[in-house]
C-alpha positions as CSV (number, residue, x, y, z in Angstrom):
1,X,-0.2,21.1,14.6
2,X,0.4,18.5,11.7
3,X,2.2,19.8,8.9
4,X,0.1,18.6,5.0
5,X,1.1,15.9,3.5
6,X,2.2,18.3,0.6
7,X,4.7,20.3,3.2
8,X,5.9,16.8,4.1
9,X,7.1,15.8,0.8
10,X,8.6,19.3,0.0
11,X,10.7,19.0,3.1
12,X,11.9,15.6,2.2
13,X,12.9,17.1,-1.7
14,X,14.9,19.6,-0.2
15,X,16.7,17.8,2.6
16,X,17.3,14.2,0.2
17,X,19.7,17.1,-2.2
18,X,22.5,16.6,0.9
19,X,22.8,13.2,0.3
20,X,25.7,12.0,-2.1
21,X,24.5,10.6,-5.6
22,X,25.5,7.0,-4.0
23,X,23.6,7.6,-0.8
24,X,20.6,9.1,-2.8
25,X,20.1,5.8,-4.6
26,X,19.7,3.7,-1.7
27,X,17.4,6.7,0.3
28,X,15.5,6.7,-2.7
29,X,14.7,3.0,-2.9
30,X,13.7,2.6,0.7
31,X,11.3,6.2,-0.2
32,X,9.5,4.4,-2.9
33,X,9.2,0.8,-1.6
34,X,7.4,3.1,1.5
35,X,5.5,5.0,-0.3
36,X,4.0,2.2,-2.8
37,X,3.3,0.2,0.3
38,X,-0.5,0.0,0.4
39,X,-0.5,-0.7,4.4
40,X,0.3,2.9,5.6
41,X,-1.4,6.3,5.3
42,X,-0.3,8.7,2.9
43,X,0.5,10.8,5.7
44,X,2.1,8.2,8.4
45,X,4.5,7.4,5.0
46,X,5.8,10.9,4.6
47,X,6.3,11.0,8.3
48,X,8.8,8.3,8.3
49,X,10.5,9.3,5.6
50,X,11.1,12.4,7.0
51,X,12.1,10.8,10.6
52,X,14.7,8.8,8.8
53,X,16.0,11.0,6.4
54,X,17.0,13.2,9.5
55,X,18.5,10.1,11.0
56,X,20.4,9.7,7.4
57,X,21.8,12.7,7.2
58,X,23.0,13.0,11.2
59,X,24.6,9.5,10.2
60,X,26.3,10.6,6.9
61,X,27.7,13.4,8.4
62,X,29.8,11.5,10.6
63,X,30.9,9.4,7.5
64,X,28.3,6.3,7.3
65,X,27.4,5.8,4.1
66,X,23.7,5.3,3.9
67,X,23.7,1.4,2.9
68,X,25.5,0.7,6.2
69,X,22.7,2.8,7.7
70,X,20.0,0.4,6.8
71,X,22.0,-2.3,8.2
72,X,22.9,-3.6,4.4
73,X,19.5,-4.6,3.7
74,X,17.2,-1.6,2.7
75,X,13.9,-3.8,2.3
76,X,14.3,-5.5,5.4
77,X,14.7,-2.0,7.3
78,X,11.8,-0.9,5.6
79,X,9.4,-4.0,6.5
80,X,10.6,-3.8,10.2
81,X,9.2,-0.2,10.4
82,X,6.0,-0.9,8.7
83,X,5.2,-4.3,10.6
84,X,5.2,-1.6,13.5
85,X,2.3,0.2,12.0
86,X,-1.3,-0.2,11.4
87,X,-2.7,-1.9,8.3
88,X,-4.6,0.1,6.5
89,X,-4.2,-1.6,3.0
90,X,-7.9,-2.4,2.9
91,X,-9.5,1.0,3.0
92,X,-6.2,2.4,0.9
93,X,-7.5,0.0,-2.0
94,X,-11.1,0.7,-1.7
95,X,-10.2,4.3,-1.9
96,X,-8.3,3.9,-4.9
97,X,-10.7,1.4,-6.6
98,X,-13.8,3.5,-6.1
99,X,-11.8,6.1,-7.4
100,X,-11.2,4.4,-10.6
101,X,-14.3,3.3,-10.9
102,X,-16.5,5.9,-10.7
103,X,-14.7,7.5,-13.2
104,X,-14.5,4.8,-15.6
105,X,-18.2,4.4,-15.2
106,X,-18.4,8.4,-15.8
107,X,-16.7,8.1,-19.2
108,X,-18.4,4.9,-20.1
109,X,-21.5,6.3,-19.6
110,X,-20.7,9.5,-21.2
111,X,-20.1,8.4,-24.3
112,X,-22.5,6.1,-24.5
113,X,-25.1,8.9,-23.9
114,X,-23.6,11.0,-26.2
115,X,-23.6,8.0,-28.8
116,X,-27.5,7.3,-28.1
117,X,-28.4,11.2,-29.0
118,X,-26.7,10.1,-32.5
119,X,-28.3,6.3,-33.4
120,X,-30.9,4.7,-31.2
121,X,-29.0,1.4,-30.2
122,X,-30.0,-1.7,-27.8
123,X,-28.0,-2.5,-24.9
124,X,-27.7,-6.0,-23.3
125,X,-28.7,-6.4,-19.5
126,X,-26.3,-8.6,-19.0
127,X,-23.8,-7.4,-20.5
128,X,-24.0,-4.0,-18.5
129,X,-24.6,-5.4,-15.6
130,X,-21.8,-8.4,-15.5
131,X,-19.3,-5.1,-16.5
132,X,-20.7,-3.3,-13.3
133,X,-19.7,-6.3,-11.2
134,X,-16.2,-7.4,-12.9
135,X,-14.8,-3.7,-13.1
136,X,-14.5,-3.4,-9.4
137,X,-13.9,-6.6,-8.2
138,X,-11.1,-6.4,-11.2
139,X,-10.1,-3.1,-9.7
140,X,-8.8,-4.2,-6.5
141,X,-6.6,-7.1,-8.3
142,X,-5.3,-4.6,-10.7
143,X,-4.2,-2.3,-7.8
144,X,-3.0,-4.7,-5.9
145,X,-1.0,-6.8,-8.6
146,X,0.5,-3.4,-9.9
147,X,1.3,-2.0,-6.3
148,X,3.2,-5.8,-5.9
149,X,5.1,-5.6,-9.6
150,X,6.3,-1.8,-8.6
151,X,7.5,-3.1,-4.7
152,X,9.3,-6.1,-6.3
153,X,11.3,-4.9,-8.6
154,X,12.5,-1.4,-6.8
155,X,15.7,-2.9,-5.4
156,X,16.0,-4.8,-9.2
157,X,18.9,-2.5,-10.7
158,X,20.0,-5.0,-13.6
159,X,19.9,-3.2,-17.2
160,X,16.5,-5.3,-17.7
161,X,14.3,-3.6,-15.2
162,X,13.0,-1.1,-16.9
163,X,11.6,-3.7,-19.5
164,X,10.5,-6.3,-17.2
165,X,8.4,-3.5,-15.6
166,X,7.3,-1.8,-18.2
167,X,6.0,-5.6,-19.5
168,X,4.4,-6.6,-16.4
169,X,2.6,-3.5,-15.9
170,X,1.5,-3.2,-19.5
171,X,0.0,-6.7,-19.2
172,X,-2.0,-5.5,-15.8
173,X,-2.9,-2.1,-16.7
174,X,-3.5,-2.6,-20.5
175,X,-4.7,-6.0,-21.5
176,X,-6.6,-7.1,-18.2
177,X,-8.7,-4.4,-18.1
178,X,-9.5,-4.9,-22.1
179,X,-11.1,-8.2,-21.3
180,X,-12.9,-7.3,-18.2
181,X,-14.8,-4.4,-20.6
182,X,-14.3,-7.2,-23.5
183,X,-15.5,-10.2,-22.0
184,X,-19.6,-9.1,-20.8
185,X,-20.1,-7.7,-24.2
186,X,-18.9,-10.4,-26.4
187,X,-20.7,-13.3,-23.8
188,X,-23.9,-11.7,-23.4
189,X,-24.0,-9.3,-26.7
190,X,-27.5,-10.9,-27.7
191,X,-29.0,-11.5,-24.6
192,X,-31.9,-9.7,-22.9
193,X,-31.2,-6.5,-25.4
194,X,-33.4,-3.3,-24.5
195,X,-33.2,0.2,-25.2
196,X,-32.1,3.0,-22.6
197,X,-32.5,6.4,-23.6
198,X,-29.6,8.2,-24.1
199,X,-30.5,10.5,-21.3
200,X,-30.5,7.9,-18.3
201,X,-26.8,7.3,-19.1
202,X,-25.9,11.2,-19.4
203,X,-27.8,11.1,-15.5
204,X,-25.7,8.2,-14.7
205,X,-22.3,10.0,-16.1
206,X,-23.4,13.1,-14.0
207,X,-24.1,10.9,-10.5
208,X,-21.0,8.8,-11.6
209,X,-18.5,12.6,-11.8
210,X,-20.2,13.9,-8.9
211,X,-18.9,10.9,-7.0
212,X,-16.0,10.7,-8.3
213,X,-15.3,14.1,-7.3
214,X,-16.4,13.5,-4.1
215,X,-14.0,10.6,-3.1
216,X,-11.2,13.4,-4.7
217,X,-12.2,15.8,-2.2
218,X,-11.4,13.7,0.6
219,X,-8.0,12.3,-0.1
């Protein structure tokens, strides 16, 4: 029987505290730059981990230190074991995407319902529908752009990392998404303007949560 995902990780928390502080580091790198690999299964991941910690520890306890364990090259160790896998980067991106998405959409439309039970306002066409299309297509280059910044600089342990990532992702996550919300709006703001009762977007916000949940459910 397979042991949850959850059990997986608990094991691995428990079984990483043998490790010296110096071997942690390096277990710790090759655990994240596994785990923020798009390509494998959430549970395939935390099967590895586990497999190797186990090989770790036997190692360590007959005085290897855990560097010389992944041959002196941690990412490299790391790619050869995932090459060996499946790809499923694809359906890991949609998941997260459509994630994202239907709950953007959820609060978007939200508050715009809740906004139109206030002031009757006109929306653009355009503009609505240009932000439909961007957001997800925008989505999966967020993700996958974020996912990349967080792999690359895992094995960066210079005084600047922190900064550099904080930067990067800041720049993906913070002002990318502005424009794709920005962008429609300020193009199209005149354009083909009608008025949708504040009711169809409370509907939409409804179907939009119920989806989201839905896709929650299943991970």
């Amino acid at each position: 029987m397979e042991k949850p995902v959850e059990v997986l990780i608990q094991e691995n928390n428990l079984k990483r505290k043998q490790l010296n502080e110096e071997d942690l580091q390096v277990y710790e790198d090759f655990l994240l730059y596994i785990r923020t690999d798009l390509r494998v299964n959430e549970y395939d991941s935390e099967v590895i981990l586990n497999d190797v910690l186990d090989h770790l520890l036997e190692a360590t306890s007959h005085g290897m230190s855990a560097i010389e364990f992944f041959g002196h090259d941690v990412k490299a160790h790391a790619d050869e074991i995932l090459q060996e896998l499946p790809n499923e980067s694809n359906k890991a991106i949609m998941n997260m995407v459509l994630l994202g998405v239907s709950f953007f959409y959820f609060v978007y439309f939200a508050a715009s319902g809740i906004a139109g039970i206030f002031t009757e306002y006109k929306t653009s066409i355009l503009s609505l529908v240009s932000m439909l299309i961007i957001v997800p297509i925008g989505g999966v280059f967020i993700i996958k752009t974020l996912f990349s910044i967080i792999q690359n600089h895992i094995f960066d342990h210079s005084k600047y990392k922190n900064i550099k990532e904080m930067a990067y992702s800041g720049i993906v996550v913070g002002v990318i998404p502005a424009l794709l919300i920005i962008l429609p709006n300020v193009l199209f703001k005149d354009m083909t303007q009608v008025y949708i009762p504040w009711w169809v977007y409370l509907i939409l916000s409804i179907g939009c949560y119920l989806l989201y949940r839905t896709i929650k459910s299943k991970k």
